[in-house]
C-alpha positions, 0 to 999 in steps of 0.5 A: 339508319338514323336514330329517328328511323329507328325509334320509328320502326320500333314503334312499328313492332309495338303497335303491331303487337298491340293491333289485335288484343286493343281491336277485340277490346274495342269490338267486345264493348261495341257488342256489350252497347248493342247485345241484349241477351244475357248469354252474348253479353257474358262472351262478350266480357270474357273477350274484353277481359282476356283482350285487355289481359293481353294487351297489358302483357304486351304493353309490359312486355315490349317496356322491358324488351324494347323499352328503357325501363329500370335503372342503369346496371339493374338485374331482373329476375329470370322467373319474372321474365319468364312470366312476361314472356309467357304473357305475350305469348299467350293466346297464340298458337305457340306454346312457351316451355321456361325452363330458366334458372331462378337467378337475376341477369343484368337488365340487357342480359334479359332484354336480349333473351326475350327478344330471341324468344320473340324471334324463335316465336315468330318462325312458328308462323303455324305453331308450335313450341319454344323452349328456353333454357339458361345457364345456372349461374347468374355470374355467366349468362347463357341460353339456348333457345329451341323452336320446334313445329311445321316448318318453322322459317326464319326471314331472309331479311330477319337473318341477315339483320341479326348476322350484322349484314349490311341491311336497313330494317324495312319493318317491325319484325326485322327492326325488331332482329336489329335491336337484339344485333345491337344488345348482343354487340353491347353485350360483347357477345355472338348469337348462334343461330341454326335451322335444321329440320323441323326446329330453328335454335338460337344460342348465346353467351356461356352455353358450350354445351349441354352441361351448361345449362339447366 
């Protein structure tokens, strides 16, 4: 895959993320030129202001995780991307448990957890919970990351992408996997990925056991 195709594919994952919550803004205003009752039209406003909400949180989301924003060597504050995590998620069937330590991790130390909280969600095709925990220092990061709900499954093609098979990502949601393969190489680090029943756990870095994390 050349860096054009990738860009490509990428930008793939953000639209499709940004589908839905743009459609019901644009939905609620044609409501609001049309509707005339007084009631309607307050619903109506509460779509496209929850609708708008989400789409920012998308927008700011996908700017950290996907994106190059900040400075080279930057950190960011793990209760700040617990927040923008929380943002894409909501309003979904998956519901986020954050219990991050309240230290800054390098920028790609982050981006790679957000990015494996995305896969975790993605597996809860029916609902279900995340729960995210990280090592307590900031000096080693680590996290374990849990999906638990009605059969959670990973996709083949999303498994083999983020195990470093040779594979050429056909869409958002493996491009997607192929971008967090790539933090957790530049990162030097190997992501642990297990299915059992009823829960989907992706790990990485310092979190060799329960006393590493918090």
């Amino acid at each position: 895959m050349n860096d054009l195709e990738f860009a490509a594919l990428l930008v793939s994952r953000v639209c499709h993320d940004l589908v839905s919550p743009v459609g019901a803004v644009v939905n609620g205003l044609e409501l609001l030129e049309e509707e005339r009752d007084t009631a309607l039209r307050a619903d109506a406003l509460k779509l496209v202001a929850s609708s708008a909400a989400l789409a920012a949180a998308r927008l700011q989301f996908a700017r950290i995780a996907f994106g190059a924003a900040g400075s080279s060597g930057a950190e960011l504050d793990l209760t700040e991307v617990g927040r923008m995590v929380d943002g894409f998620l909501s309003g979904g069937k998956v519901q986020l448990q954050w219990s991050a330590a309240p230290v800054n991790w390098p920028k790609d130390w982050a981006k790679l957890l957000m990015n494996c909280v995305i896969i975790a969600a993605d597996t809860l095709s029916r609902g279900g919970n995340v729960s995210v925990k990280t090592s307590a220092g900031g000096a080693a990061p680590g996290f374990l990351i849990t999906a638990t709900g009605q059969t959670p499954r990973l996709n083949d093609e999303v498994t083999r992408v983020l195990g470093g098979e040779p594979a050429t990502p056909s869409d958002g949601r493996s491009i997607q996997s192929y971008l967090t393969y790539r933090l957790a190489k530049i990162l030097h680090t190997e992501l642990s990925l297990h299915a059992g029943e009823g829960t989907i756990t992706l790990a990485a870095g310092e979190m060799v056991s329960p006393g590493d994390i918090r």
